[in-house]
Each structure stands twice: as C-alpha cells, then as structure tokens.
N, C-alpha and C positions, 0 to 999 in steps of 0.2 A: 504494500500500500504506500502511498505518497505519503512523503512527511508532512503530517500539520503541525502549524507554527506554534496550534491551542496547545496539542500534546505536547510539542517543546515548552511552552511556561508551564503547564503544569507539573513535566518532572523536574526544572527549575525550581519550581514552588517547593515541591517536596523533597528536593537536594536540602534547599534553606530550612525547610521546619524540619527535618530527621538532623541537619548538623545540631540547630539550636536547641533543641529538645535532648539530643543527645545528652548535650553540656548539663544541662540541666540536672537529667537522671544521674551520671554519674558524680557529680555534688555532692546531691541530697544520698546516694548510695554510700562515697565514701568519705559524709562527715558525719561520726557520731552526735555532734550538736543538734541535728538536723531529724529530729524522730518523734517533734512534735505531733499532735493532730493536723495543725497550718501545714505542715509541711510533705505529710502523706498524704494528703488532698493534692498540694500541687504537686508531687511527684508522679499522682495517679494520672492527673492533666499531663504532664509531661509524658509521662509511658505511650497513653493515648494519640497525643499528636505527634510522638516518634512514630510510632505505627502508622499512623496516615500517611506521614511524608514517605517513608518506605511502600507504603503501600501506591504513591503514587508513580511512586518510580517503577516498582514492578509493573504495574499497566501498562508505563509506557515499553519497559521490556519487552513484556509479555505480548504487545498492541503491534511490534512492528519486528519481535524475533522470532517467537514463541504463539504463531494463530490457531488457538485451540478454544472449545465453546468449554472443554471441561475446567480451564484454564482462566479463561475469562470469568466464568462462574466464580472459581474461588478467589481470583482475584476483587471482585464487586463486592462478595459476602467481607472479604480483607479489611475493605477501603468502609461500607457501610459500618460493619461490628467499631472500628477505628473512630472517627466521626461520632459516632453513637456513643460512645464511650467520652469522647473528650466533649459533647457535651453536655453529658448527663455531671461529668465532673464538674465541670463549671457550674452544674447544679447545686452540686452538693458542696462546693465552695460558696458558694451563697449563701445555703442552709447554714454552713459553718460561720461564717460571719454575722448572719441575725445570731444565733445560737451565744456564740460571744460576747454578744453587748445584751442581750435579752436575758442572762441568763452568766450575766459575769461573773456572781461569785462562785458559783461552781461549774464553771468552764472544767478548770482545771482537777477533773475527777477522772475516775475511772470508768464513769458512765458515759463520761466524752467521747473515752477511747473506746468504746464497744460502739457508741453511734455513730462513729465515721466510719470503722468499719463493715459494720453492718451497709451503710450509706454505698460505701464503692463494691462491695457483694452483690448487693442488689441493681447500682450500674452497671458494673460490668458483664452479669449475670444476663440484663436483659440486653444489654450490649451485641453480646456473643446469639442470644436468640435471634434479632435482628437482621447478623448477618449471615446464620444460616439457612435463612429462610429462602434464600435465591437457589443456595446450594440444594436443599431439599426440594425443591422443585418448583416453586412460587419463583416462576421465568418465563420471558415468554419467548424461548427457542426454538419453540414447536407450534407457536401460536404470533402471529409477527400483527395481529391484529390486536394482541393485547397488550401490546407493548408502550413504555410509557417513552419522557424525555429522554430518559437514563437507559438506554438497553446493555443487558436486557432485564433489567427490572419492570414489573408490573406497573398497568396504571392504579390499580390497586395497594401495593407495596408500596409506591412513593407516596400515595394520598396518604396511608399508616405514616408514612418517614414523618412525613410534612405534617400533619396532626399533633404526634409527639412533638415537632420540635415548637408549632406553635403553642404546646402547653406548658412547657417548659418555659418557654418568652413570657408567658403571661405569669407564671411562678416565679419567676426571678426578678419582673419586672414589680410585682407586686412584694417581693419581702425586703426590692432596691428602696423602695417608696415607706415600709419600715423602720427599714435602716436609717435611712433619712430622716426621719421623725424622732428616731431615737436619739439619734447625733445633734439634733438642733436642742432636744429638750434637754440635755446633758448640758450643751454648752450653757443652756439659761438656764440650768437651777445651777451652778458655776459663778456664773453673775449675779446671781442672786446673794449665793455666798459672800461675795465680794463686793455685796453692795451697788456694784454698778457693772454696766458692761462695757468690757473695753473692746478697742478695736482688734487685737487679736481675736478676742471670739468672734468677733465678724468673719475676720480671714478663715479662722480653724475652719468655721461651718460651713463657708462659701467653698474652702478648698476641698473638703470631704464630699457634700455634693456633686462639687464639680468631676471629683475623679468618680464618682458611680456612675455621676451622667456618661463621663468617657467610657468606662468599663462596658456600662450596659448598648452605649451607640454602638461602638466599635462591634457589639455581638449582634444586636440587630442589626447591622448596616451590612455585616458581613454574610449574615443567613438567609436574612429574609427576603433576598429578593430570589435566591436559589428555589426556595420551600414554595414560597408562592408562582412561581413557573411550573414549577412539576404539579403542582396542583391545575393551573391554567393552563399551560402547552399543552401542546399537538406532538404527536412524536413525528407528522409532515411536518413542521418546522423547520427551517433551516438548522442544523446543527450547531450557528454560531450564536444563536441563543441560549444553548443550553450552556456551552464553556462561557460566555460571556456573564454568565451568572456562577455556573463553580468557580472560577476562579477569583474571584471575592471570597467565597465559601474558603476556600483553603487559605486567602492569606491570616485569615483568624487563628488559626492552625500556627501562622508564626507571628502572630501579635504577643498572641497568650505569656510565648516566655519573657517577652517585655512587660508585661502588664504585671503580672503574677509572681514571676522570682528573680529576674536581675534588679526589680528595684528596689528589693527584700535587701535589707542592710546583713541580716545574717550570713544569705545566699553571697551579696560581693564582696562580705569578709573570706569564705570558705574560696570563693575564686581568686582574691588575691592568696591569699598559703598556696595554695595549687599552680596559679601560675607563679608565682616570686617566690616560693619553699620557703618564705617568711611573714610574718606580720609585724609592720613599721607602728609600732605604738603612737607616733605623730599622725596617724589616722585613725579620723577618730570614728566609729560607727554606732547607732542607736538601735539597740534592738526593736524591733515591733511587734507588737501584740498582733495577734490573731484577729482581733476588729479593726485594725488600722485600714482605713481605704484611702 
C-alpha cells in the first residue's frame, strides 16, 4: 500500500508518547520515594499511554509490513484496551484528587490504599474487556456493511467507545467543578482566619482553577471531537476525517506526562539523581500533596 502521510504522524505521535511515558515509568519504578497513592495512579496513566504509543507504532508496522486481518484485529483490540485504560486512569486520578481534599484527614490510610487499587483493577479490568471485544469477534471483517469510522470496529463498538468516554467527561467534569468549590471555600475560611483577604488568595484560587480549566480542556479538546465523529461519521467518508480527529486523540497520550508528572516537584527531583547521579542541595524542590492542581 502507499505510504500515508496520516500513518507517518501517527507513528510519530506514538515514537513521542512511548519515549515520554517510558521516562516516566521507569522513575516512579526505580524510586523508592515514589509508592504513594498520587503516584501509582500516574504510573498507571503512564503504563497506559506507553502502551498506546507502542501500540501505535505496531499498526503502522503491522499497516505496511505485516497485512494480516488476524493481525490487525489484535492490533485495534492493543490500541483500544491502551486508550481505554489511560482514560479510565485519568478517571481515577480525578476521583483521587476530590478524594484528597474531600476527605483530607484520612487521605493518608490504608483504606486509600485499597481504593486506588481497587480503582485501576477495575480500569484496567474493563480496559482489557474493551479491547477484546474486536478480537472475539465484534468486527466487521465478514460484514463490511457494519463497519464503523475505525475499521474494522463496529458501528456499534465505537457508539459503546464513544458513550463510555462521554460518561467519563461528564464525571470528571463534574467532581473538576467540586474541586473547585472546594478550593475557593478553603481559601475563604483562610481569610476568614486572617481576618481579611489578601491578594495571594486571589492568585492561589484563580491559579488552581485555572490549571483544572487547563487539565480538563486539554482532555476535552483532545477527545471529543474523535468520540463524536465515530458517533456521527459514515464509514463512506473520506478517511481524512477520521485521522484528522485521532490524531488530536493521541497527542493527549503525550500531554498527560507534562500535565501529571514532570511538573511533580518529586518526579524532577528523582530525574535530576538519575540524570546528574546527584542532588545539588542549592535546589530547592516542594513536595506536593496529592490535591495540589
């Protein structure tokens, strides 16, 4: 087949989020500081979008070495359970974050630790269901009339994709707008204590906002226009509707480790030791809580 330019940026895309992801897991792997709740949530996010960007890459492999329908199949079931996964994690990264300020003085229990991992069990769990569902035969290989944007996934299959991810948007978006209430009402009983309010509580609260607004755009901006095509597309289409909308969908895939652990003051202590084999005490780094956004 001819080379498309689409399947060139997206195994680009997936070079970039499998290198950066990489870094990530091996981090949080080999720094014992690093075995918080915060931090097994984002390592789970990172596993996951390792996995997509690898998984992107094998497609294109697979798309232009390797043309096999058995092959394709477990590639799609790869790339979906991947996806599926990294955003159920940014789910439960969220949960974890209301959970922390909702619920601060006993964050730090060992009922925490059973509910995050319960939390990525049951992501990953239906993760893995997700994407074996093309494999087990929900395909339309044998059926080219049922086939959606995405072949060969059903139009079926992607309306379930697309559902889930819209319920997930409306769950996140709804415990972001939590958070936020929780964050303002903190800084004004703060001010209260203090008699008055200063301008730094303005900043604090405008700049905690501001970064959820960015978290949560950045994840709508980057999904929703993917979910609602496969909901609305024709699989007659042109084809450059379809990559013209994944490929947004994947750069989310390498936002995440910007968003989520290189600005983590822990994360770029462990990365400077790793890359400099030391740490320069004239730098100075602030740990963060688990509710910091």
């Amino acid at each position: 087949a001819a080379l498309s330019p689409w399947d060139v940026m997206l195994c680009v895309s997936g070079t970039a989020i499998a290198c950066e992801n990489a870094l990530v897991v091996a981090i949080i792997c080999y720094s014992p500081a690093l075995r918080t709740p915060m931090f097994v949530l984002v390592g789970s996010l990172a596993t996951a979008d390792l996995l997509a960007g690898l998984g992107l890459i094998l497609n294109f492999v697979f798309q232009y070495v390797i043309r096999s329908e058995t092959v394709s199949l477990l590639t799609v079931g790869f790339l979906v359970a991947s996806f599926a996964a990294s955003v159920s994690s940014l789910l439960a990264i969220t949960v974890d974050r209301y959970l922390s300020l909702y619920n601060a003085l006993t964050y730090y229990s060992e009922r925490t630790v059973v509910c995050i991992h319960t939390m990525l069990a049951c992501a990953w769990g239906v993760s893995l269901c997700l994407g074996l569902l093309p494999v087990l035969g929900w395909n339309c290989l044998h059926d080219h009339s049922a086939c959606s944007v995405v072949r060969p996934l059903t139009k079926s299959n992607v309306t379930l994709l697309s559902a889930s991810f819209f319920l997930i948007f409306l769950i996140m978006l709804h415990l972001y707008i939590e958070i936020c209430k929780i964050v303002c009402r903190h800084a004004h009983q703060i001010a209260l204590q203090q008699h008055f309010l200063t301008a730094s509580h303005y900043v604090a609260t405008k700049k905690g906002v501001s970064t959820l607004a960015i978290i949560l755009g950045t994840f709508g901006a980057s999904w929703l226009p993917f979910a609602i095509y496969c909901v609305v597309g024709d699989p007659d289409y042109p084809s450059v509707y379809t990559y013209a909308t994944l490929l947004p969908a994947t750069y989310n895939s390498m936002i995440n480790p910007i968003i989520y652990a290189y600005r983590n003051q822990e994360i770029q202590r462990s990365m400077w030791v790793l890359f400099c084999g030391c740490f320069q005490a004239k730098v100075s780094f602030r740990s963060r809580s688990p509710s910091d956004v």
